[in-house]
C-alpha positions as CSV (number, residue, x, y, z in Angstrom):
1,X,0.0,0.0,0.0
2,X,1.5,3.4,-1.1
3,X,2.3,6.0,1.8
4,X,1.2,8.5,0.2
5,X,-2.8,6.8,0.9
6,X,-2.9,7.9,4.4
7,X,-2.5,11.2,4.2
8,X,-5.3,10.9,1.5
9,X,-7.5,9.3,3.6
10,X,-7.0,11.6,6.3
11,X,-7.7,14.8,3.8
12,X,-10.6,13.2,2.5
13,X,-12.6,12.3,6.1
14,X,-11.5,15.9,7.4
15,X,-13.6,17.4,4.3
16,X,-16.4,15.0,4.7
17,X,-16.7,16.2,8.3
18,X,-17.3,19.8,7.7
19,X,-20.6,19.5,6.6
20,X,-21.2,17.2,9.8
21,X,-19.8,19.8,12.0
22,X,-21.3,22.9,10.4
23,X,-25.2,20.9,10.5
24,X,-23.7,19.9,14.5
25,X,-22.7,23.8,15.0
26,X,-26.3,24.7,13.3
27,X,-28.4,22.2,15.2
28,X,-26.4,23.3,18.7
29,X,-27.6,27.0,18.0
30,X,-31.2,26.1,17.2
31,X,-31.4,23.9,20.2
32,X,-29.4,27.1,21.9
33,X,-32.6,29.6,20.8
34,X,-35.2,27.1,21.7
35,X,-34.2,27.1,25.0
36,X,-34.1,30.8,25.3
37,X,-37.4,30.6,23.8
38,X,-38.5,28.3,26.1
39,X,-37.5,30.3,29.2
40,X,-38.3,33.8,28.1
41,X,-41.2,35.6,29.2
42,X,-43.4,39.0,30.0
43,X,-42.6,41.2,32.8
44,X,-45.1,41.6,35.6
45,X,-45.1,45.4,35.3
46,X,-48.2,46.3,33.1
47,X,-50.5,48.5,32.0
48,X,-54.0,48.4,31.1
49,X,-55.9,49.3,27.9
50,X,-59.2,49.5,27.8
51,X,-61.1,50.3,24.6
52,X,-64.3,51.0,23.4
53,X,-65.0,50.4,20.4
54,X,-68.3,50.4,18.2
55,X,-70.6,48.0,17.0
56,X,-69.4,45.7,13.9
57,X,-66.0,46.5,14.6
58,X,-63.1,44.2,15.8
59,X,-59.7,45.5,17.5
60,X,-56.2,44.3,17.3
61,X,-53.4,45.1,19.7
62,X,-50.1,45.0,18.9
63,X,-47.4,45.7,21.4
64,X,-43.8,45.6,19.8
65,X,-40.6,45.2,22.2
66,X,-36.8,46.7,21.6
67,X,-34.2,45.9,23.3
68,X,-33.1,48.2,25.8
69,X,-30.6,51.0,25.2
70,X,-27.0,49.8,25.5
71,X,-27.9,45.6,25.4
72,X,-27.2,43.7,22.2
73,X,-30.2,40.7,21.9
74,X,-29.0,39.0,19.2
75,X,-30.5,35.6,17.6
76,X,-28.8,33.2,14.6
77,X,-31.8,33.2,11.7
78,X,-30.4,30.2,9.6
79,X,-32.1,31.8,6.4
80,X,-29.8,34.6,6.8
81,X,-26.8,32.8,7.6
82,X,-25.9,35.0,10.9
83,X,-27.5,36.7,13.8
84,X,-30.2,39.5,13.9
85,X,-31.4,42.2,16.5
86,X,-34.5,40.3,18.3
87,X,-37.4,42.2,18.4
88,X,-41.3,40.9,20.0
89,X,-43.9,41.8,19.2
90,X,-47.5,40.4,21.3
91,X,-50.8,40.7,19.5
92,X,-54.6,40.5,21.2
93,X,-57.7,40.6,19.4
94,X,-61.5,41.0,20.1
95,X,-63.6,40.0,17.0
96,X,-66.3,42.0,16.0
97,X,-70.1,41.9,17.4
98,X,-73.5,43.7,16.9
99,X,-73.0,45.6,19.9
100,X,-71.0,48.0,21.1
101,X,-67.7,46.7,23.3
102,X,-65.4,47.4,26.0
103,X,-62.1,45.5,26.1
104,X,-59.2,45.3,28.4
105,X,-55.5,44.4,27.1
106,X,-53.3,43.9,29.7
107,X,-50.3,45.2,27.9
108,X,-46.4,43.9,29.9
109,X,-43.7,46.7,29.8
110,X,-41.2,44.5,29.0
111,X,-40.0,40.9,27.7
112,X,-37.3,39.0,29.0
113,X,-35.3,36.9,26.8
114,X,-31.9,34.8,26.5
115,X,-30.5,37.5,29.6
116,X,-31.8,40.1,27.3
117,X,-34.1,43.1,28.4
118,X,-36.8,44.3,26.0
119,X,-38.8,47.7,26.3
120,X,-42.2,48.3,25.3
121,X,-41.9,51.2,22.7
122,X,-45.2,51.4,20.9
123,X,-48.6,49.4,21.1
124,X,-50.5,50.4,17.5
125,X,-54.3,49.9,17.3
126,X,-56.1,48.9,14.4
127,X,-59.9,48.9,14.2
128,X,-61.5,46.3,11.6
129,X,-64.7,46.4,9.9
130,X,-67.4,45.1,7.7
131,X,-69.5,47.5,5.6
132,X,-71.4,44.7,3.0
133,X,-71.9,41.4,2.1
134,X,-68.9,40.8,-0.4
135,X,-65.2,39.4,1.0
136,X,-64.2,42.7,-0.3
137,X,-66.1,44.5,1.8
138,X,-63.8,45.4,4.5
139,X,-62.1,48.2,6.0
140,X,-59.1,49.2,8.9
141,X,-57.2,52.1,10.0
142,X,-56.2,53.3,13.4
143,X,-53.6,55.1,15.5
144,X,-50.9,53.9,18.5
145,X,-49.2,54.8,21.6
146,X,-45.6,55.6,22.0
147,X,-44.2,54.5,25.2
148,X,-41.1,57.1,25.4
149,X,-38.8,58.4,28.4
150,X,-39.4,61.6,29.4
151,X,-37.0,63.6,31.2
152,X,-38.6,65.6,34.3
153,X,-38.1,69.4,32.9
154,X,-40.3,68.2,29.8
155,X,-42.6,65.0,31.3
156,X,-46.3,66.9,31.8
157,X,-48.2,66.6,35.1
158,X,-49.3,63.0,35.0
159,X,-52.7,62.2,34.5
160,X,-54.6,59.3,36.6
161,X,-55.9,57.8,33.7
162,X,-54.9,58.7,30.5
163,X,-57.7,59.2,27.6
164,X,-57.4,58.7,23.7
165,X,-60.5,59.6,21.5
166,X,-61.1,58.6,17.8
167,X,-63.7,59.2,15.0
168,X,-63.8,56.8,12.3
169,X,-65.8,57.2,9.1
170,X,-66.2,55.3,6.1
171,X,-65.4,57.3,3.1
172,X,-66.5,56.2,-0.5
173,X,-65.2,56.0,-3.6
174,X,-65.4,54.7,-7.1
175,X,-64.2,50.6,-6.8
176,X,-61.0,50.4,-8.9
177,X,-61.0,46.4,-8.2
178,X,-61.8,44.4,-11.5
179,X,-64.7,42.3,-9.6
180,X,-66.1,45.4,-8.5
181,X,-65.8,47.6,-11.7
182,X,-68.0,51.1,-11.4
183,X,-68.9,49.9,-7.9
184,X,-68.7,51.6,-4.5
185,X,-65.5,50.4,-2.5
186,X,-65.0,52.0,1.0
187,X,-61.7,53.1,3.0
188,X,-62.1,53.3,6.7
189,X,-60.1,56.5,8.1
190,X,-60.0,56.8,12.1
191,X,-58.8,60.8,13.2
192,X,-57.9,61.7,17.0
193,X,-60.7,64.1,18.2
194,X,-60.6,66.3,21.7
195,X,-62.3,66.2,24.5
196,X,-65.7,67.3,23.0
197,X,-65.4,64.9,19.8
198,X,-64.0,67.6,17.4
199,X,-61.6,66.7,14.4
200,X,-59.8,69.2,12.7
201,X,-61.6,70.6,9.5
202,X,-58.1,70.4,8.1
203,X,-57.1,67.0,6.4
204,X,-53.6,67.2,6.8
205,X,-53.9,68.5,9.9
206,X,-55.5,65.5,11.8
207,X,-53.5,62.6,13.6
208,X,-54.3,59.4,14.6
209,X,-56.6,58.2,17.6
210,X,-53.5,57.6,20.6
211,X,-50.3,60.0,21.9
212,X,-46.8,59.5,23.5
213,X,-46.8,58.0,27.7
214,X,-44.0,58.5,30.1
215,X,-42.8,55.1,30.5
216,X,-41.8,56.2,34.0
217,X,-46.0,56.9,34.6
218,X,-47.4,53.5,33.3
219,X,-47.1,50.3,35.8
220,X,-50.8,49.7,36.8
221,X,-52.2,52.3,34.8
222,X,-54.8,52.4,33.2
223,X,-55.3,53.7,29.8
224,X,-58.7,54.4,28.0
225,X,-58.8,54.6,23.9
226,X,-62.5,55.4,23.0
227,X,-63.2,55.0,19.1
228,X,-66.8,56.4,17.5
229,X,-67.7,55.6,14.1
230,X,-69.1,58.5,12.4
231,X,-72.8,59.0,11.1
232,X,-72.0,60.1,8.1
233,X,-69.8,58.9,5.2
234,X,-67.8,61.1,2.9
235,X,-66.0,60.8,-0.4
236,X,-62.1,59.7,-0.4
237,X,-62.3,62.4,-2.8
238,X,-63.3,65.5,-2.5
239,X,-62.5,66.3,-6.0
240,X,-64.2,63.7,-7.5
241,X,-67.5,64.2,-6.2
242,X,-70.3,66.7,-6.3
243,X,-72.5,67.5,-3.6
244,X,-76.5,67.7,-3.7
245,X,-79.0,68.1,-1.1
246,X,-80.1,64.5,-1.3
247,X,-76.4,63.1,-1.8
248,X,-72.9,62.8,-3.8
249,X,-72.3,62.5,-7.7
250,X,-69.3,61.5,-9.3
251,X,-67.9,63.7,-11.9
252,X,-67.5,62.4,-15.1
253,X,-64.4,64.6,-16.1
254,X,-62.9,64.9,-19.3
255,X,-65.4,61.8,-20.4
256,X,-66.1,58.2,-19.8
257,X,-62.9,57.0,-20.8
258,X,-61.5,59.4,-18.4
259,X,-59.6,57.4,-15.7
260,X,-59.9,60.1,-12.9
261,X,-62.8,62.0,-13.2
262,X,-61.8,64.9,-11.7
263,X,-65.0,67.6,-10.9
264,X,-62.6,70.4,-11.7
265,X,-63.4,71.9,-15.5
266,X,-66.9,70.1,-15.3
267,X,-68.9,70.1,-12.5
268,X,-72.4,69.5,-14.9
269,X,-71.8,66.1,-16.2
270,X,-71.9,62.7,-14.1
271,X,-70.8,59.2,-14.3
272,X,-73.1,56.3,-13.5
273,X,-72.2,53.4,-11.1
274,X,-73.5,50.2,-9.4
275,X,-74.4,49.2,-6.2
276,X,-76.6,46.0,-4.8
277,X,-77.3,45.2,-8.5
278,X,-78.6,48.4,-9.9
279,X,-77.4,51.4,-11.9
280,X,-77.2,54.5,-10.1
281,X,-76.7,58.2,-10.5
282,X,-76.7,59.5,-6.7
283,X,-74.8,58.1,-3.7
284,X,-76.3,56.4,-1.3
285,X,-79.8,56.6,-2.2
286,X,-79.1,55.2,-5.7
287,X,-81.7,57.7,-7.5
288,X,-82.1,60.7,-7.7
């Protein structure tokens, strides 16, 4: 037998145990993160939110987690070939119901994972709706909280119980989905209101239903976010609709091949459109 074969063999089985050790290395680190998954979990420090939302609606709570200033919570994502920030994020939801509802989230101010501390920086809201028949027919939009750390010269007078308020309305428009071609499609649009339930006039002036809390102000409080839906729908459009004492027209524009329809130039002429089977000139009562 020629010396020269051991040294092969000894190359060759050093090669085919590479790919052992790197699936080894890989299965040591998942078992590593499943563990940490295993033992990681929500602080006892909380605060409460309790909404109110209106009937037909459903809510979703999202709280997302960071890690805290200065720590590095890092985690090997095999798809990516090395390690990532962590971030968490914990989710509630109340379904919707005929009725009008109150819920409660208890919301944790921070997760604990792998020795790794994660802050509560923002909890968004989104309120989910229905407004017809069709699996099309659906709607969201809300606002968030921003858990932030205030310094004492800038930190207002803490309230006991912090209040949110929020208007949503269903606003119209033209369908630009295929299925629903020269239908009415909706966009539901939630706006922060004050203390008596005004919104802005101003579009671009209006925020979102929520605010910024002192994180220092927030173990066992309780936090209320109140959300209305508005009585009245409006167009997504201003511009593309014309207002009559019974209801809203769209503008035909330049003509019918006219994509946009735009009232500006030609505020006379009007565009037809269907709803619940039927060709209609006036929106919502159809008719004129």
């Amino acid at each position: 037998m020629s010396n020269d074969f051991f040294p092969y063999c000894i190359k060759s089985a050093f090669f085919l145990a590479l790919p052992l050790m790197g699936a080894c290395s890989l299965a040591g680190q998942i078992a590593k993160d499943s563990a940490a998954d295993a033992t990681s979990y929500y602080s006892s420090e909380h605060f409460t939110l309790v909404t109110s939302i209106p009937p037909n609606f459903g809510l979703s709570s999202k709280a997302q987690y960071f890690p805290r200033a200065g720590q590095t919570c890092s985690v090997y994502v095999s798809a990516l070939g090395g390690e990532v920030t962590r971030h968490q994020q914990k989710t509630d939801r109340t379904d919707a119901k005929t009725i009008e509802q109150t819920v409660r989230f208890e919301i944790p101010l921070e997760f604990h994972i792998a020795g790794c501390t994660m802050d509560l920086m923002r909890v968004n809201t989104e309120l989910e709706g229905r407004y017809g028949p069709s699996s099309l027919d659906i709607g969201g939009d809300g606002g968030g909280i921003s858990i932030r750390n205030i310094d004492d010269q800038r930190r207002p007078e803490p309230t006991e119980e912090p209040r949110f308020r929020g208007i949503c309305t269903w606003m119209f428009q033209l369908s630009v989905a295929r299925i629903q071609k020269d239908g009415i499609s909706k966009i539901l649009s939630c706006d922060a209101a004050d203390e008596r339930w005004n919104v802005s006039e101003d579009r671009y002036e209006r925020g979102k239903p929520g605010g910024a809390l002192n994180r220092s102000d927030l173990a066992g409080k309780v936090v209320h976010l109140e959300l209305r839906q508005s009585p009245d729908e409006t167009p997504a459009s201003d511009a593309k609709w014309q207002k009559f004492p019974n209801g809203w027209k769209p503008c035909l524009g330049k003509g019918i091949e006219d994509p946009y329809g735009f009232c500006r130039g030609n505020t006379k002429d009007f565009r037809t459109f269907r709803m619940n089977g039927r060709t209609c000139t006036i929106y919502p009562g159809c008719t004129d």
